[in-house]
C-alpha positions in Angstrom: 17.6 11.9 -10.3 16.2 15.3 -8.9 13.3 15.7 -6.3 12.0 19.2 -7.1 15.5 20.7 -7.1 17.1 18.6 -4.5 19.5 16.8 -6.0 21.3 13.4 -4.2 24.7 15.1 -4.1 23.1 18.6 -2.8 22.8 19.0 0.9 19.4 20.0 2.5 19.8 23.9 3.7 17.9 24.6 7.3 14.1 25.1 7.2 11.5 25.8 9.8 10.1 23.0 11.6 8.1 23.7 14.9 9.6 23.3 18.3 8.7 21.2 20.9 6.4 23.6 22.4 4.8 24.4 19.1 4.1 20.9 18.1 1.5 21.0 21.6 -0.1 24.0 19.8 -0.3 21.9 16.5 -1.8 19.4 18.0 -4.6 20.8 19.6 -5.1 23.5 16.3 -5.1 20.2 14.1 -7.6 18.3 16.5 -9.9 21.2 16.8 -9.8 22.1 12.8 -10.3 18.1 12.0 -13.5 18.5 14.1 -14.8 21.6 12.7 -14.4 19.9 9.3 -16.1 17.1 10.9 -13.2 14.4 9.3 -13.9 10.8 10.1 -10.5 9.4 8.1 -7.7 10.0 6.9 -5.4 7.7 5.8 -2.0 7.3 4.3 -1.4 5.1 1.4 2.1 3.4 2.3 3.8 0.8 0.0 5.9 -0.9 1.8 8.6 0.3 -0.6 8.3 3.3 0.4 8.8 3.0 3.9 12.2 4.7 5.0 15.3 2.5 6.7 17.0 3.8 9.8 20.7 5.1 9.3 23.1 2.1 9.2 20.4 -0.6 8.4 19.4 -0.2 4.9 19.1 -2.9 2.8 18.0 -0.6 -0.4 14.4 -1.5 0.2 11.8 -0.1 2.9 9.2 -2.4 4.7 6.6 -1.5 7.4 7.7 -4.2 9.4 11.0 -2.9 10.0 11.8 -1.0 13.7 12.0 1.9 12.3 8.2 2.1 10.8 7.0 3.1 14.1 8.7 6.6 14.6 8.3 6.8 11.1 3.9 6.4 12.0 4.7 8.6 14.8 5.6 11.5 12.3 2.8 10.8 10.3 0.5 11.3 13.3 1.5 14.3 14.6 2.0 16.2 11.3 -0.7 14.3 9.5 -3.3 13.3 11.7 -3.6 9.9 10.2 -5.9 7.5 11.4 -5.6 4.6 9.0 -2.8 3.4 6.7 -3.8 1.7 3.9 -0.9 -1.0 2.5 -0.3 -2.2 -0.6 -0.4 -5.4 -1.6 2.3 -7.0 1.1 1.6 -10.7 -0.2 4.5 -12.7 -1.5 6.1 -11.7 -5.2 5.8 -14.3 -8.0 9.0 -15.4 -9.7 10.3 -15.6 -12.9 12.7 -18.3 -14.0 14.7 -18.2 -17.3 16.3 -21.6 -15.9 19.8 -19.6 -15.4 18.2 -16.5 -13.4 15.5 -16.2 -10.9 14.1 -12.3 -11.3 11.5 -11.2 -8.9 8.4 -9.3 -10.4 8.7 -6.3 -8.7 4.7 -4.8 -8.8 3.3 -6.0 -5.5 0.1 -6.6 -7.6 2.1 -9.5 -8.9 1.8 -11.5 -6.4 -0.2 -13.9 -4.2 -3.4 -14.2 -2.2 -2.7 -15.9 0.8 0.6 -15.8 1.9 2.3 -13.1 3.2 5.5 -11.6 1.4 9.0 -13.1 2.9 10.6 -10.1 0.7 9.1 -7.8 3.7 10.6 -9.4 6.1 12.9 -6.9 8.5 16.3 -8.3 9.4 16.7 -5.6 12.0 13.5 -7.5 13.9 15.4 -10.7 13.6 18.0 -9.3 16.4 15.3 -9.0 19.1 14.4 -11.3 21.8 11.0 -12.0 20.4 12.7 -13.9 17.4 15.1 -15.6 19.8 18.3 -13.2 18.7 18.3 -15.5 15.5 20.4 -13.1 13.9 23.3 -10.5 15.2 23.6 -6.9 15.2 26.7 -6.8 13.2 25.4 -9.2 10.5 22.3 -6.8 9.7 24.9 -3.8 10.1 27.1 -5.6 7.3 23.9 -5.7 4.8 24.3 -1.4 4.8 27.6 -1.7 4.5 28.3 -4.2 1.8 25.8 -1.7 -0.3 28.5 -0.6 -3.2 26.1 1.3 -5.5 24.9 5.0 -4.9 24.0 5.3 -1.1 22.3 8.9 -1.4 20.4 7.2 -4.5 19.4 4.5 -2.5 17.6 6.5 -0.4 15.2 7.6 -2.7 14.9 4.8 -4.6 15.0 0.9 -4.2 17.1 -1.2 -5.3 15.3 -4.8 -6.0 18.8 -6.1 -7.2 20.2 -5.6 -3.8 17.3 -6.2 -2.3 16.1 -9.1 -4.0 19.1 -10.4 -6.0 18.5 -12.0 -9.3 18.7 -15.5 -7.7 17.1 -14.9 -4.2 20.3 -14.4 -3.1 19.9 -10.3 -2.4 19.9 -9.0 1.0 16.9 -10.2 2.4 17.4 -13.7 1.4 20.9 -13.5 2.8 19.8 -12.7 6.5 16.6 -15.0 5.9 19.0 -18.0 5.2 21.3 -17.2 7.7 18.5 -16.7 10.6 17.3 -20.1 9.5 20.5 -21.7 9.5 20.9 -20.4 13.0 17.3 -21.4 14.1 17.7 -25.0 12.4 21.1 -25.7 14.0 19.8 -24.3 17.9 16.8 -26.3 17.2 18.9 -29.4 16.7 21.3 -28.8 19.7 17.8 -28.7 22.3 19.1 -24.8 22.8 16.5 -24.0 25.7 16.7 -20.6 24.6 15.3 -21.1 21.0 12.5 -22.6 22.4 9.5 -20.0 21.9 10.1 -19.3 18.6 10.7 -23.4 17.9 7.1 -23.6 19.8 5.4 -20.8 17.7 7.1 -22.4 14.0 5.5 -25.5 14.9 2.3 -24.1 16.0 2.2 -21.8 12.6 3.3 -25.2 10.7 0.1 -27.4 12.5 -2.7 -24.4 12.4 -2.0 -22.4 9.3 -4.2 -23.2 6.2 -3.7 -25.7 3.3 -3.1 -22.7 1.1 -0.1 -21.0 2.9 1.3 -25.2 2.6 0.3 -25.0 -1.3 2.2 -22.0 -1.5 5.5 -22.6 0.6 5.0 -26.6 -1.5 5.0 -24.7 -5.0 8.3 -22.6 -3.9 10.4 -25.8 -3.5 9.2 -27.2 -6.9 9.9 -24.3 -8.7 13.4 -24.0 -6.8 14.0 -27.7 -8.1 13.0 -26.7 -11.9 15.6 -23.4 -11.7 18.5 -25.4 -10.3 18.0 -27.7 -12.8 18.5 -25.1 -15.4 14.9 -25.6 -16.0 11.3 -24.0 -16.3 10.5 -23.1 -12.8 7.9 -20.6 -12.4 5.6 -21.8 -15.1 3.7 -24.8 -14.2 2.1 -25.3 -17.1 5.8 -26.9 -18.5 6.5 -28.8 -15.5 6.6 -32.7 -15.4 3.5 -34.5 -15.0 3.1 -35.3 -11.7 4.1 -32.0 -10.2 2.0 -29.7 -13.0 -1.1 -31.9 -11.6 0.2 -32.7 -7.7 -2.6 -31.2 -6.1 -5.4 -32.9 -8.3 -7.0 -36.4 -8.8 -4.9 -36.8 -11.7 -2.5 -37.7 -9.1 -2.7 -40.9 -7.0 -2.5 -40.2 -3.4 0.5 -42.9 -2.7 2.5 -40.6 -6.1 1.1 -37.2 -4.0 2.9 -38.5 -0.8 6.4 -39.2 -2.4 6.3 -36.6 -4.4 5.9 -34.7 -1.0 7.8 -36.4 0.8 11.0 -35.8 -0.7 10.8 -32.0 -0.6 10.0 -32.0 3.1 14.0 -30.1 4.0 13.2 -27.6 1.6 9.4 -27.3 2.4 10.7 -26.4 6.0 12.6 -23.4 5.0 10.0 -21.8 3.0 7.4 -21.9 5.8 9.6 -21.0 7.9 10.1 -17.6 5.9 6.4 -17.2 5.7 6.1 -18.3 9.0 8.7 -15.2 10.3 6.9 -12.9 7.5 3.6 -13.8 9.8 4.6 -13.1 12.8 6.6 -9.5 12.2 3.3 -8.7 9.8 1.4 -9.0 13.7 3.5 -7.2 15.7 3.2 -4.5 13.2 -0.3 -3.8 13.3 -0.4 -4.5 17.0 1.9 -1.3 17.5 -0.1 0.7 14.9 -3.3 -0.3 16.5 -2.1 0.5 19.9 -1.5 4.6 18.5 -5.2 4.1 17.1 -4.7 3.3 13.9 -6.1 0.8 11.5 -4.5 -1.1 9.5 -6.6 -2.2 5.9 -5.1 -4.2 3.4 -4.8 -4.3 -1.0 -7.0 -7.7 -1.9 -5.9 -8.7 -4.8 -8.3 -8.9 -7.7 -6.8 -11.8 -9.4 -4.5 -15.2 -8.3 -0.9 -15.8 -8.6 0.0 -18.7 -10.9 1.0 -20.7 -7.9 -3.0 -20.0 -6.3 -4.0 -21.4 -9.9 -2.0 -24.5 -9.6 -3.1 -25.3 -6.5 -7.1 -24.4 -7.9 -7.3 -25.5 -11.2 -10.6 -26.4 -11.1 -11.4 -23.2 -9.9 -10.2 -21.4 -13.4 -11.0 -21.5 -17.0 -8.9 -23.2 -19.8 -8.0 -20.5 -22.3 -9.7 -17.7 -20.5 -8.5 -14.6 -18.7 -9.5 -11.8 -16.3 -9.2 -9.0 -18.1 -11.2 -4.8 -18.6 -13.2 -2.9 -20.9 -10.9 0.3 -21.7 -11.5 2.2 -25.4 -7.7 3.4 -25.1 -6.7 0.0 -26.3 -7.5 -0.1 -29.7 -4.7 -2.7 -30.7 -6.5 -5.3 -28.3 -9.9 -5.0 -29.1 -10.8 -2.1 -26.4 -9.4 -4.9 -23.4 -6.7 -4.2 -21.3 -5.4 -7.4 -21.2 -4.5 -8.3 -17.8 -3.1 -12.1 -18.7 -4.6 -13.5 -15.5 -6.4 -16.7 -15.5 -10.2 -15.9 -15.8 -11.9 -17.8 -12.5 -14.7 -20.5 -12.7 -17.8 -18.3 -12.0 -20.5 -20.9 -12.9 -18.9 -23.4 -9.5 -19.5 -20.2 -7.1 -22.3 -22.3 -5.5 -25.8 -22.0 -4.6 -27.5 -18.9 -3.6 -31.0 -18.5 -2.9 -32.3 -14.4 -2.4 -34.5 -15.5 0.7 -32.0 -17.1 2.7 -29.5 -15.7 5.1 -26.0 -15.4 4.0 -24.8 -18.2 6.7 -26.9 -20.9 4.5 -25.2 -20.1 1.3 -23.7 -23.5 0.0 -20.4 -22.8 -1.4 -18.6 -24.3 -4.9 -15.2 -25.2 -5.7 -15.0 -21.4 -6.6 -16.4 -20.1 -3.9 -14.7 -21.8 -1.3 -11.7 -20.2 -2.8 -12.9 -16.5 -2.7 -14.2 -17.3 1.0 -10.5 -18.3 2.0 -9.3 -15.3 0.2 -11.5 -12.5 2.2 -11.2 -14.2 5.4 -7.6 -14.5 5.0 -7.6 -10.7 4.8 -10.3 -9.8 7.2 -8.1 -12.1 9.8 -4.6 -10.2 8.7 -6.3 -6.6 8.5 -8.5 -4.7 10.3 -10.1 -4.1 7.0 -9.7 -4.5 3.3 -9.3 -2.3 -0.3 -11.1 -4.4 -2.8 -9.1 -4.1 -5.9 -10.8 -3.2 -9.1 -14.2 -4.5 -7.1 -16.5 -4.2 -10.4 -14.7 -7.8 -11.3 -16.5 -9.2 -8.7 -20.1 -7.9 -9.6 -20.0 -7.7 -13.5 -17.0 -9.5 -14.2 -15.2 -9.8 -17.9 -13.2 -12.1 -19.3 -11.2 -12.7 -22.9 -9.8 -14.6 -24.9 -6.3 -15.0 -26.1 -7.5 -14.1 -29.6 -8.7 -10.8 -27.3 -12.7 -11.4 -27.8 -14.4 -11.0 -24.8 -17.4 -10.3 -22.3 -18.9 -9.7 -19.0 -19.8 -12.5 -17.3 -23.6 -12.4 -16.2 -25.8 -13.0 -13.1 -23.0 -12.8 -10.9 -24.9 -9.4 -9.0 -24.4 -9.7 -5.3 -23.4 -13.8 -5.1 -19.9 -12.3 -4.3 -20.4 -10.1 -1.8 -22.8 -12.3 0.0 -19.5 -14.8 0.5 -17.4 -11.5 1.2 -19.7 -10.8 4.3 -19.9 -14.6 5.0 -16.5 -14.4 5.2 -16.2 -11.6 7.5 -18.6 -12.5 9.9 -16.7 -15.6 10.6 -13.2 -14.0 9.9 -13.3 -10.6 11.9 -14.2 -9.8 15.2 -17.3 -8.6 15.6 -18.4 -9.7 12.1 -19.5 -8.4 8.6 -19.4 -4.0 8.8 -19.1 -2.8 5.1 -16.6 -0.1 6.9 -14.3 -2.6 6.3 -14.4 -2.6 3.1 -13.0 -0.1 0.8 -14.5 -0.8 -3.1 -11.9 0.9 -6.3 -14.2 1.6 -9.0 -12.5 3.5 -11.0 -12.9 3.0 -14.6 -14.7 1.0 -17.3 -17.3 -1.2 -17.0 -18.2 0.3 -13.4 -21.7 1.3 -13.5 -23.4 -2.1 -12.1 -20.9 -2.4 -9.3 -21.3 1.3 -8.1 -25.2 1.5 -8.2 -25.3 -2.4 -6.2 -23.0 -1.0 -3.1 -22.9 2.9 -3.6 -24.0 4.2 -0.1 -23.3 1.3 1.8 -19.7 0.2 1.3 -17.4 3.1 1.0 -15.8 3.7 -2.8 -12.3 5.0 -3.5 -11.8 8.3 -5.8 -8.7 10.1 -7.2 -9.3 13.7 -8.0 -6.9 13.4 -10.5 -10.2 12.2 -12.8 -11.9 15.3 -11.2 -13.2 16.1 -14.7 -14.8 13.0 -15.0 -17.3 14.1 -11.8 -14.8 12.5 -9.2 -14.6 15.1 -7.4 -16.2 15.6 -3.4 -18.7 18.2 -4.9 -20.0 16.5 -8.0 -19.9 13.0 -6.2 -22.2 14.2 -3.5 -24.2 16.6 -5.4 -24.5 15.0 -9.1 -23.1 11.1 -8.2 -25.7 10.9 -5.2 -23.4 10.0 -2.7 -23.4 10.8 1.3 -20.6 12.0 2.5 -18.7 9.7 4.1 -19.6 7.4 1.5 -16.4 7.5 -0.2 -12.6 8.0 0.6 -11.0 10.7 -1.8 -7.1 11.7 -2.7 -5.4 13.9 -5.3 -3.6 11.1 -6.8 -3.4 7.9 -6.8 -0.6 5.1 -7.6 -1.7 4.8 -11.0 -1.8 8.5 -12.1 1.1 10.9 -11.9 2.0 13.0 -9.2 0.4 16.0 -7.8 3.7 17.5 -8.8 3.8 16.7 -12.3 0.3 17.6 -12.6 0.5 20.8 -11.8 3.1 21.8 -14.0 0.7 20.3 -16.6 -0.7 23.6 -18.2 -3.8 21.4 -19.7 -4.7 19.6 -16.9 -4.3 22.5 -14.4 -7.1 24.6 -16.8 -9.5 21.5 -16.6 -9.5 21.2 -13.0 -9.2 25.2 -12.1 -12.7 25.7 -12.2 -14.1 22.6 -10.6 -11.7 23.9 -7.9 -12.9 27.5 -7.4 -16.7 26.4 -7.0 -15.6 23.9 -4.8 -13.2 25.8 -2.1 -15.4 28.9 -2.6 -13.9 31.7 -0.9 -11.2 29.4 0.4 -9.4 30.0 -2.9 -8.5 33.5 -2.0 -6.4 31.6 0.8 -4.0 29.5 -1.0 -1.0 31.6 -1.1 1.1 32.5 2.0 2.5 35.7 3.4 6.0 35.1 3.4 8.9 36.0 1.5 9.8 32.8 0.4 6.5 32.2 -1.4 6.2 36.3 -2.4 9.9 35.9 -4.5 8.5 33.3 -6.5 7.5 33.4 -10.4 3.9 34.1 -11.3 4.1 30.7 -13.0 5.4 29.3 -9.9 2.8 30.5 -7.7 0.2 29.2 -10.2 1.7 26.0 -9.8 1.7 25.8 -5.6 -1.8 27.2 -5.5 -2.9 24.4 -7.8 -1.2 21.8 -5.4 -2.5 23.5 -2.3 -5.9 23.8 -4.0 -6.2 19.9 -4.7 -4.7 19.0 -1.5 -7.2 21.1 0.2 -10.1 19.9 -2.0 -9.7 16.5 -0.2 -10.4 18.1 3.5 -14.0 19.2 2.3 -15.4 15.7 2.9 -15.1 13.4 5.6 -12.6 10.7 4.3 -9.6 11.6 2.2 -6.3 9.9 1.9 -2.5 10.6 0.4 0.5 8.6 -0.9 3.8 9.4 0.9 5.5 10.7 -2.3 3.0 13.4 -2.0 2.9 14.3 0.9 6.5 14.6 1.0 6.0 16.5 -2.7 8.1 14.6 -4.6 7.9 14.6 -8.8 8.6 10.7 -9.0 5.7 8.4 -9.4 4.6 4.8 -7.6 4.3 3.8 -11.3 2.8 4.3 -14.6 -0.4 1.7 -15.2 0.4 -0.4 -17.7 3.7 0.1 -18.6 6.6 -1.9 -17.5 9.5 0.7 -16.5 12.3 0.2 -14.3 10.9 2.9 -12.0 7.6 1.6 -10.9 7.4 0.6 -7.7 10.9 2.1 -6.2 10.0 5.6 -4.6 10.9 5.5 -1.0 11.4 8.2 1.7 14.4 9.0 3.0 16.2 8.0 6.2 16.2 11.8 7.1 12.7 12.1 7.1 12.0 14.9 9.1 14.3 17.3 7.4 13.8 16.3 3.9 9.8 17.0 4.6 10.0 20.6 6.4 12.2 21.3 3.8 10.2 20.4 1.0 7.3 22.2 2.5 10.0 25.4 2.9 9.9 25.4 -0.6 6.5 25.1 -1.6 6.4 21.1 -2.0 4.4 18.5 -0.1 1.1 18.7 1.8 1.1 21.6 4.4 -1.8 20.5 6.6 -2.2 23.8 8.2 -2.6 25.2 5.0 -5.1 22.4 4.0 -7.4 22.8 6.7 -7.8 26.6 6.3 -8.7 26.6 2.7 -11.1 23.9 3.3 -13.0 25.1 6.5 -13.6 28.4 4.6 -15.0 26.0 1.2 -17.5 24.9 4.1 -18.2 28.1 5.3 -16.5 27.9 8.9 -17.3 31.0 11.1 -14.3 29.7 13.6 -11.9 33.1 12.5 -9.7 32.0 15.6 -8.9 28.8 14.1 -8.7 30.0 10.5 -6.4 32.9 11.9 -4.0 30.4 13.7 -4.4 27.8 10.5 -3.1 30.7 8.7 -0.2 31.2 10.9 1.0 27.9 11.6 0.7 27.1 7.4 3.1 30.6 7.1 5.4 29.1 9.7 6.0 25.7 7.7 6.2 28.3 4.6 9.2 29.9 5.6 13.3 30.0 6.0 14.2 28.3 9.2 15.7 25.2 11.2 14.9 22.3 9.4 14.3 20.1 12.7 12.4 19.9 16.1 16.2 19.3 17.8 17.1 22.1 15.8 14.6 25.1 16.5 14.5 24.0 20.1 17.8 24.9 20.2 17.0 28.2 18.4 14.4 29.1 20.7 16.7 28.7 23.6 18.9 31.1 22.3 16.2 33.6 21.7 16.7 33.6 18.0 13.4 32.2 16.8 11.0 34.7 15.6 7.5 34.2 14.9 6.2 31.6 17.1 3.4 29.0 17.0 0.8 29.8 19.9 -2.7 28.4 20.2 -4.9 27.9 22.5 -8.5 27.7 21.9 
């Protein structure tokens, strides 16, 4: 696989990074230049796949909860300023079960609503004294090196196989087992020392809700079907008594053996989401402590064990679906497959009463638990494909459909019910972060347009989504809505601007917007003088969309960008063994100043000069030193703070980073 002409068998050559003295100067020129610009947000969109593993503890698949996440952050904030990361979805994968295989469903927007994913679980965490040293150093050292496929590969990519296993028997189930094997047999021996994590399991177990019981519950049935050589995953085939467990259909005495008798492995599975819990806090503690906030990927629809547990709460025959004219072979739906929910049980809502005296349904009761599950594990939330919830539509299997009416606001009254008793300091529609981009959009955006914020890709820039036509023709403030380049669903900025048609759509959107910043987007060094006039064309497009997203006051960027790498997240629609695999590598910090050497990845510096002259900055000292600092990142040089430290101590570094304003 290449990454813009690195290849995984070519080493990385020495590039310029700043030194430690410079990186003071960057600071204080990317503070000041963030305030001129007057930027409220900007945040990182981080799949947890994407994550890199420290050196000697990679298990072929990144999560943020991992030890190494938080020098990871810290390179985010110094060179990107960040001040929110935005997770995917991070809640636990759904399964699939031929009876003879277990295969995880990879997209994280696979999976569930309430629990949070055990696949994310850190073994590395599992050594430290908060988790009662439940697991050695060597044992997580021995999950690296057991790794017998590619291991330059792997570093770039994840491997779910390793990962995951085909039977949850992969790496992360290996050290999960083990730790619980440990726990269970300290536990049994009255080990004094096991005794705070023992205390905290049992707490979890007595105070956590009756749907993160529903789901570890559903795990141990579906376990019992696969060993059987059976059905598993799909309730809808199971026995009697477990498809219908958690309704009337069951007596309660039938309910209690079933139960009952699943009880050992009941106690491993919460356990799993119980350790999945408790490293998910510690990590947003530690991001929250450098000032950032973490906001999490809601879910639009449930996972098939959410429905099994709700059935009431769904429609027989019916499915969540969208309105998209590309899809002529099903009608003009994109059929999503998910079970379509019970809209007429949302409850009672009157217009003159206060949200707190809205009298919930069966259905409603289950979108409350969903938001204030997420305003309690987030410090705010994404609101996937959010026109579901105010228009939504729904098809049949026979793909005949339509949009569900006089739904309007009935959803968002429970979503601020829900986060004025879920969040500190209640309901702010900050915390919420609508996607409405698409089909079938229009009612959605004119009901919260101005008061919660929308997410935009410029990658539609065409299509008016764009900082300048969405404040001047769409009617938006700024601030009003958080903008990128790309998105997960479109390609990246890399492809895209090697895309001759796509580059001639959005040229000219580009030059009214940056103005005379688009007589900056070039650099005065050799590296970028050698190149190609098609080359050139080609950086100046990236730099030009990268900068686009500094004219307004919120903006965000995927990693694979920012580290300006050709591979997508994934490809909407399509199943391909490549979506959702990207990751960073170990090597971070090299691979990045390298990447911006050669004309890849976002070069802040460079960003924030084209855009403060788009807004017309008088500041020439700051564009000046903007302009210096982007040329420094721009050219040949040590690859490495370490490394151009040492440099400058010899005398031999030219060119220096020096501002102070």
């Amino acid at each position: 696989m290449k990454i813009n002409s690195i290849t995984y068998s070519t080493p990385v050559s020495f590039k310029r990074a700043f030194t430690t003295e410079e990186k003071k100067s960057w600071n204080k020129l990317r503070s000041d230049a963030a305030k001129e610009l007057n930027l409220k947000e900007t945040s990182a969109i981080i799949f947890d796949f994407n994550v890199p593993a420290k050196k000697g503890e990679n298990i072929a698949m990144g999560t943020m909860n991992s030890k190494s996440f938080a020098p990871f952050v810290d390179f985010l904030k110094a060179n990107a300023g960040i001040t929110k990361i935005q997770a995917g979805p991070q809640s636990e994968l759904d399964y699939y079960s031929d009876g003879k295989v277990y295969y995880p469903v990879t997209s994280p927007y696979s999976g569930a609503t309430f629990s949070l994913g055990s696949h994310l679980i850190s073994p590395d965490r599992l050594t430290e004294d908060e988790f009662c040293n439940i697991l050695d150093e060597e044992f997580v050292k021995s999950l690296d090196d057991n790794y017998t496929s590619d291991k330059q590969k792997r570093e770039y990519r994840t491997d779910y196989d390793y990962a995951l296993g085909t039977n949850k028997d992969g790496a992360v189930f290996q050290a999960l087992k083990t730790a619980y094997q440990n726990f269970s047999e300290r536990r049994k021996a009255n080990d004094p020392s096991i005794k705070p994590l023992s205390d905290e399991f049992d707490f979890f177990r007595a105070a956590s809700s009756k749907a993160i019981h529903n789901d570890a519950l559903f795990n141990c049935i579906a376990e019992e079907y696969h060993q059987r050589g059976d059905r598993a995953y799909d309730w809808k085939d199971w026995d009697y008594i477990d498809k219908y467990l958690l309704t009337d259909k069951v007596s309660a005495d039938d309910r209690y053996e079933r139960i009952t008798g699943l009880l050992d492995k009941f106690d491993f599975y919460l356990f799993a989401l119980f350790i999945a819990d408790k490293q998910h806090k510690i990590t947003k503690k530690e991001l929250n402590d450098k000032g950032i906030k973490l906001f999490g990927d809601c879910l639009v629809c449930f996972s098939p064990k959410e429905v099994w547990a709700n059935q009431n709460c769904f429609l027989e025959d019916w499915y969540t679906g969208g309105i998209d004219p590309n899809c002529k072979e099903t009608n003009n739906i994109q059929p999503w497959g998910a079970p379509a929910l019970n809209y007429r049980d949302l409850g009672y809502f009157d217009e003159y009463d206060p949200v707190e005296q809205i009298t919930l349904g069966e259905t409603g009761e289950l979108l409350y638990d969903k938001f204030k599950t997420f305003m309690r594990n987030y410090d705010g939330v994404r609101m996937d494909a959010f026109w579901q919830y105010v228009s939504p539509f729904i098809y049949t299997a026979g793909y005949k459909g339509h949009n569900v009416e006089d739904i309007d606001d009935k959803i968002i009254k429970i979503m601020q019910l829900a986060a004025d008793e879920g969040k500190d300091g209640g309901f702010n529609p900050e915390d919420f972060t609508l996607e409405l981009i698409g089909f079938n959009t229009n009612k959605a955006k004119a009901l919260t347009k101005n008061v919660f914020p929308h997410v935009y890709s410029t990658a539609y820039a065409e299509y008016n989504e764009n900082p300048k036509d969405l404040i001047e023709k769409a009617g938006y403030d700024d601030g009003a809505f958080i903008i990128g380049a790309t998105s997960h669903d479109n390609d990246s900025l890399v492809n895209i601007s090697r895309n001759e048609e796509r580059r001639q759509k959005h040229t000219p959107l580009l030059k009214s917007a940056l103005k005379e910043g688009w007589n900056l987007l070039g650099y005065n060094t050799p590296a970028y003088k050698s190149q190609t006039a098609d080359e050139k064309i080609e950086e100046d497009f990236r730099n030009a969309k990268l900068s686009e997203i500094f004219t307004t006051q919120k903006q965000y960027f995927t990693l694979p960008d920012m580290f300006g790498m050709e591979e997508r997240i994934n490809i909407s629609g399509k199943s391909s063994p490549d979506n959702w695999t990207v990751r960073i590598p170990s090597d971070y910090e090299r691979f990045y100043f390298s990447q911006l050497q050669k004309g890849y990845g976002i070069n802040f510096a460079k960003a924030y000069q084209v855009a403060l002259c788009a807004k017309g900055s008088k500041n020439s000292k700051l564009i000046e030193s903007l302009g210096k600092a982007a040329d420094i990142l721009r050219e040949k040089g040590p690859s490495t703070e370490k490394e151009a430290n040492a440099l400058d101590n010899k005398g031999e570094l030219k060119n220096k980073l020096f501002y102070d304003a």
